[in-house]
C-alpha positions in Angstrom: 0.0 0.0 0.0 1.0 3.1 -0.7 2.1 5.6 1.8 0.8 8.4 0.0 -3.3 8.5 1.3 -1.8 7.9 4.7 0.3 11.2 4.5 -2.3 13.5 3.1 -4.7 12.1 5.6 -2.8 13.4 8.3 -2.0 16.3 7.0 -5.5 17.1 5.8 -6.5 16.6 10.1 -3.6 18.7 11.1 -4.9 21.3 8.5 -8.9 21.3 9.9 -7.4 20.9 13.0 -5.6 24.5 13.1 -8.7 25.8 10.8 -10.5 24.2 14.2 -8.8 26.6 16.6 -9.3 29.4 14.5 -12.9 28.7 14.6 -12.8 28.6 18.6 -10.9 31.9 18.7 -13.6 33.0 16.5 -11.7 33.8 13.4 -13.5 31.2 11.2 -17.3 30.2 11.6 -17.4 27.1 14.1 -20.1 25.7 11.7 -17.8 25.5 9.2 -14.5 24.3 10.6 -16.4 21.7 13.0 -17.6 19.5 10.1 -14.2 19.8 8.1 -12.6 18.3 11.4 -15.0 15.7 12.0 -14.8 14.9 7.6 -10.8 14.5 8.3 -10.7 11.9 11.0 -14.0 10.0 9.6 -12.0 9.7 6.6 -9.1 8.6 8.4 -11.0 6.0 10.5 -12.0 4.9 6.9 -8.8 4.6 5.7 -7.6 2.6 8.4 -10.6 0.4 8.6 -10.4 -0.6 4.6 -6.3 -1.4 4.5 -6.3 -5.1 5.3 -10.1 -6.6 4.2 -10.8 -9.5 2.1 -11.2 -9.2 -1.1 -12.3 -12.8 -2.3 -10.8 -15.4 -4.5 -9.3 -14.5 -8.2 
């Protein structure tokens, strides 16, 4: 597998997750950084979750 969804995963939660505190600090509308934070990790999760299922016989 490449290494390559992995990284910009991460990087794509460390991105919402500064746009996040900018949103507490009210700089950015908390409606709008909340779900981009919560979009990040759930694709994440989904990332991890589909690395290592079957995928039948060939």
């Amino acid at each position: 597998m490449s290494k390559l969804p992995f990284t910009l995963c991460i990087l794509f939660i460390l991105f919402s997750l500064f746009i996040n505190v900018l949103g507490l600090m009210k700089l950015y509308p908390i409606y709008f950084t909340s779900p981009l934070l919560f979009l990040s990790v759930f694709l994440f999760i989904s990332l991890l979750n589909n690395h290592k299922r079957f995928r039948g016989f060939k």
